[in-house]
C-alpha positions in Angstrom: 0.0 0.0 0.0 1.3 3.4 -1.2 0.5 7.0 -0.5 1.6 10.5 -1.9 2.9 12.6 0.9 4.8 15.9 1.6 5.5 15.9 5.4 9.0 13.2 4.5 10.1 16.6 2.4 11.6 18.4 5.6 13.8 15.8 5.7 14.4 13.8 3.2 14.1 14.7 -0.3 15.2 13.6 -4.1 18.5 15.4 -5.2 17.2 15.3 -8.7 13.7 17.2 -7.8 13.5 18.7 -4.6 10.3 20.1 -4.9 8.7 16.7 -6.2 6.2 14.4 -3.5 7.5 11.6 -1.8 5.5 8.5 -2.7 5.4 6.4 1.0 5.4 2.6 0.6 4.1 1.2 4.0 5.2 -2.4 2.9 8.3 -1.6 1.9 9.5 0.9 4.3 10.3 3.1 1.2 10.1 7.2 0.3 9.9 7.2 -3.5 9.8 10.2 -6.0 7.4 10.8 -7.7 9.1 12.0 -10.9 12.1 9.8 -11.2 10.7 6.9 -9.0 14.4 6.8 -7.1 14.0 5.5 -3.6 15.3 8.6 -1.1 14.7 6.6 1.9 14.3 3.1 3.4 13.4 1.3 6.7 10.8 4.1 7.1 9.0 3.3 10.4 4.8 3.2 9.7 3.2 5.3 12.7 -0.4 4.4 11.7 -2.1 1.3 13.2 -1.3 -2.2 12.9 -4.6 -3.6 13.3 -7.6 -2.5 11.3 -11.1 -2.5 13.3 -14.2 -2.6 11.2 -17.8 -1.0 13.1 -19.8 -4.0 12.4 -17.4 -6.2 13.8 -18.9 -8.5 16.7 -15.4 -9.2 18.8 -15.4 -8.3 22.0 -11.5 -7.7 22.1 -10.4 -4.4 21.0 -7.3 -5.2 18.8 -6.3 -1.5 19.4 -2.4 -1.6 21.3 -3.6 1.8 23.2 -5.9 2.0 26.8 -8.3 4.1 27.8 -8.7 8.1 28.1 -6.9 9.5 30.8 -9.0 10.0 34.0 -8.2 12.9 35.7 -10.0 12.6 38.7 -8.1 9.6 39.7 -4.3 10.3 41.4 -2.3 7.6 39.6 -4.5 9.1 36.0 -5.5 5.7 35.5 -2.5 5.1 33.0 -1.4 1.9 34.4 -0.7 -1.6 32.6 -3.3 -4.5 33.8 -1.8 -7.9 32.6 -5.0 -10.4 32.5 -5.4 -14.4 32.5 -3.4 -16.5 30.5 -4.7 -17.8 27.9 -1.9 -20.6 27.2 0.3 -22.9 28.6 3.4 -19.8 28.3 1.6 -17.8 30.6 2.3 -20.7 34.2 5.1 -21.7 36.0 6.2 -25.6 36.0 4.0 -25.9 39.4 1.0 -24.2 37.9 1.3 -20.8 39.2 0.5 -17.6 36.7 4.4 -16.9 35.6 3.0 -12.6 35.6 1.2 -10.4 38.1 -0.3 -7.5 38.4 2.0 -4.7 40.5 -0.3 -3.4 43.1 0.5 0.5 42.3 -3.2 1.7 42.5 -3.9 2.9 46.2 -6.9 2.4 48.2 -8.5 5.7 47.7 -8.2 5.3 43.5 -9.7 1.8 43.9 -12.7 3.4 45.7 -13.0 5.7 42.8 -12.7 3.7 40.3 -15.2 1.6 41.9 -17.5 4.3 42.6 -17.2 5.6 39.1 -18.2 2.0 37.7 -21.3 1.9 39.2 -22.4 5.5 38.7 -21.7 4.6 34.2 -23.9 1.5 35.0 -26.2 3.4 36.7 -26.8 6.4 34.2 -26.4 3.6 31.8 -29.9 1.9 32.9 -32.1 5.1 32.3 -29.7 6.6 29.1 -28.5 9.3 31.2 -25.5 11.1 28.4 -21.9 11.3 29.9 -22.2 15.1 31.1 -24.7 13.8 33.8 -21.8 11.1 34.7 -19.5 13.5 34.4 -20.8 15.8 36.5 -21.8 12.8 38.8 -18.1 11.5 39.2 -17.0 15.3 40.1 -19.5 15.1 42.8 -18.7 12.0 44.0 -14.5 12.9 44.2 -15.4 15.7 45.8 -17.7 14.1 48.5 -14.5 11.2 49.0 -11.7 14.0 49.6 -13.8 15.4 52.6 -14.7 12.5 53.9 -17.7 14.3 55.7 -20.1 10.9 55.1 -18.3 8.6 56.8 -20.4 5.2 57.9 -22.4 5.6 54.3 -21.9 3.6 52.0 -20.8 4.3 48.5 -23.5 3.1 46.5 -25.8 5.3 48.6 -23.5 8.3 48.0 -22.9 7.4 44.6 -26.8 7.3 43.7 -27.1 10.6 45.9 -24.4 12.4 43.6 -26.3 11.2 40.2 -29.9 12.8 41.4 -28.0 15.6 42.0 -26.6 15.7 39.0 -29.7 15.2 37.1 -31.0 18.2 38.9 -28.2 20.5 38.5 -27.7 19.4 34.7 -31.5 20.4 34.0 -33.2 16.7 33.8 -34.1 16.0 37.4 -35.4 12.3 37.7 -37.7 11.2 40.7 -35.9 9.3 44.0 -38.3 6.0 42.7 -35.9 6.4 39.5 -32.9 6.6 41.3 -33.8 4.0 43.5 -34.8 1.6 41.1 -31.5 1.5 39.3 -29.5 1.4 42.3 -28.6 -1.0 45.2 -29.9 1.3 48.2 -33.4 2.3 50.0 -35.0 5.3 48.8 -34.3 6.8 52.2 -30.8 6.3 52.2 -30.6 8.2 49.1 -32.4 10.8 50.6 -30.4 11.1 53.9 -26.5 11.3 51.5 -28.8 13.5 49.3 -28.8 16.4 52.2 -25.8 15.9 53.9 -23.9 16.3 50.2 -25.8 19.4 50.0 -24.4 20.7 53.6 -20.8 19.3 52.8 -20.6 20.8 49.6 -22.5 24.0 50.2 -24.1 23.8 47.2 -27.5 23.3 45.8 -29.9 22.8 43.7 -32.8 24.5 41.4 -36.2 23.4 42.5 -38.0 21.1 40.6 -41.5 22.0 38.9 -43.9 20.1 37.0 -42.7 21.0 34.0 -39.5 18.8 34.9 -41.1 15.6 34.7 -44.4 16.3 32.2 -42.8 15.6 29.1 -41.1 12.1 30.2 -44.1 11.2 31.4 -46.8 11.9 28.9 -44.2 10.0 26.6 -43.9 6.8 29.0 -47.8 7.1 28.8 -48.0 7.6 25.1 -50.1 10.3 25.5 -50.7 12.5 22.3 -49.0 16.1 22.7 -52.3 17.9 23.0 -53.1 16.1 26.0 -49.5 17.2 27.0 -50.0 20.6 26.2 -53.2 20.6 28.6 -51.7 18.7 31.5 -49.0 21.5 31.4 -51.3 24.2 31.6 -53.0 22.7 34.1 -50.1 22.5 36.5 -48.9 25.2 35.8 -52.3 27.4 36.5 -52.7 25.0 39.5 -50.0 26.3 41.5 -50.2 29.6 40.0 -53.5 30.3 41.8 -52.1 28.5 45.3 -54.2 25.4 44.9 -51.7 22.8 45.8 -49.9 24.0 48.7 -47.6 21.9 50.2 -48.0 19.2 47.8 -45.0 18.0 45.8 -44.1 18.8 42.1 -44.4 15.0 40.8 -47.7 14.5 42.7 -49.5 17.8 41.5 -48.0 17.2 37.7 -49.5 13.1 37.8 -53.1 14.9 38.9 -52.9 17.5 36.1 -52.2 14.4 33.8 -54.7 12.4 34.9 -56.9 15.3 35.1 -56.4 15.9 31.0 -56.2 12.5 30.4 -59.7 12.1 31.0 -60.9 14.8 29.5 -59.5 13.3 26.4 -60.1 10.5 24.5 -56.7 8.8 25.6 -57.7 8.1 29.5 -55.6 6.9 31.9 -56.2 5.1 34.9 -54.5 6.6 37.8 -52.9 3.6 38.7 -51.2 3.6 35.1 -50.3 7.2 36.0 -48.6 6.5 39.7 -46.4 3.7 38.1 -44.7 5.8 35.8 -44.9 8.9 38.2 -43.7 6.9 40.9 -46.2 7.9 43.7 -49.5 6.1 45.0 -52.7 6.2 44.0 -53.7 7.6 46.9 -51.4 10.8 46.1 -52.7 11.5 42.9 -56.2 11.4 44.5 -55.5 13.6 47.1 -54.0 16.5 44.6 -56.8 15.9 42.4 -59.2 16.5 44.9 -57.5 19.9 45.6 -57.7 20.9 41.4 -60.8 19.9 40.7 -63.1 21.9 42.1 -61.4 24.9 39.9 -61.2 22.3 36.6 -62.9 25.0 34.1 -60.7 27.3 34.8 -57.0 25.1 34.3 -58.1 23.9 31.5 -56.6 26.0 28.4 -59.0 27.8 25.8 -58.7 26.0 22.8 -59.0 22.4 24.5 -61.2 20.5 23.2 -63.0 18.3 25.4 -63.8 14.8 24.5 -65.6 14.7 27.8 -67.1 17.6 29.5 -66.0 18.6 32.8 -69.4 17.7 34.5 -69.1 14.1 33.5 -65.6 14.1 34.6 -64.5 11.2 37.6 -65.0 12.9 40.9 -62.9 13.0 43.4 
């Protein structure tokens, strides 16, 4: 395989035609000119890749010779050499022992990391969170480990703790259910890492409306977007004119939602509604009870009402 190139011309050139390309011969080794075809230079030492990887390949081992990106948050940067199992008869001693090991260089803090950072990319992984929420979730986590301020939690607690904060910071808050659901800890252990990372960090974090979590959800529900549109509103107007105090942001946007819904021709039950939602039944009843009585005027103006409000479910 041969290619034209100009870069070999700062060094090495044809006496004959100085200005001419060099023709590079990978097999060979060789720098040819192009206009005389004399070989300037041999033994030329290829620096592209020896290996050729293919996207619709179905190995599972990377034939690449390089390792992974750098990983800054670790102390050692994670550029270390991991020598794995033998695969042959080479790899033992006459007694049967593995002739190579692994140097222990990686201290006990990195190991934590590097742990911790595992779990959080499976994690985000399960609910196709994008790298910036990992990201940001790894930062969080490091910076939670220097201070050692939660000591006696564990770190799958603090890890899942760091991730809902980073969904929240990043702009796509998920629910505690969600969290919970992907990760090995109670819902209340969450909670507790989730305020005391808060106080150790002195940081916080945007409050969460129903407009966080309407769009996800109508989707989940397949819910057409006019329906959307409406349960929007309806939130919206609902705490606008004070008729959900005190009640959360997920419970008051599952209400408006089943509120529309059945309004619509695409009802849903509100058991269908608190699954995806993650609260009870008996939650989305309870903020219902407290919109309803004001359901002419949530609704928007140009909604058009497959049933009428009188015949709606009461509460």
């Amino acid at each position: 395989m041969a290619s034209t190139s100009s870069a070999g011309a700062m060094s090495v050139q044809c006496p004959a035609h100085p200005d001419a390309h060099l023709i590079e011969d990978y097999h060979a080794g060789d720098m040819i000119c192009s206009e005389c075809g004399l070989v300037v230079g041999d033994r030329v030492i290829d620096v592209g890749s020896e290996w050729r990887t293919f996207s619709n390949d179905k190995a599972q081992k990377d034939p690449s010779r390089v390792g992974e990106a750098e990983n800054t948050l670790l102390s050692g940067s994670n550029l270390s050499t991991i020598i794995g199992k033998p695969s042959g008869v080479g790899g033992y001693n006459e007694d049967g022992s593995v002739k190579y090991h692994n140097k222990r260089t990686m201290n006990s803090s990195d190991r934590a990391l590097l742990t911790a950072f595992k779990e959080i990319a499976q994690m985000a992984d399960r609910i196709n969170l994008p790298k910036t929420i990992v990201d940001r979730t790894n930062t969080l986590f490091k910076q939670v480990h220097e201070q050692r301020t939660l000591r006696g939690r564990s770190n799958d607690a603090i890890a899942a703790a760091c991730l809902y904060i980073a969904c929240r910071q990043e702009g796509v808050p998920r629910t505690f259910k969600e969290i919970c659901a992907i990760s090995r800890v109670s819902k209340k252990e969450i909670g507790r890492c989730f305020k005391e990372i808060l106080k150790a960090l002195e940081t916080s974090v945007d409050l969460i409306t129903t407009g966080d979590f309407m769009s996800r959800f109508c989707a989940k529900l397949a819910l057409p977007s006019y329906v959307q549109r409406a349960a929007t509103h309806i939130a919206r107007k609902a705490v606008e004119m004070d008729l959900v105090p005190g009640r959360s942001p997920i419970s008051v946007a599952a209400a408006a939602i089943y509120l529309a819904s059945q309004a619509s021709d695409d009802r849903k039950s509100q058991k269908d509604i608190g699954n995806i939602a993650g609260v009870a039944d008996v939650t989305i009843r309870q903020s219902y009870r407290l919109i309803f009585p004001k359901a002419i005027d949530l609704f928007p103006e140009d909604f058009k009402f497959a049933t009428e409000i009188g015949h709606l479910p009461q509460p």
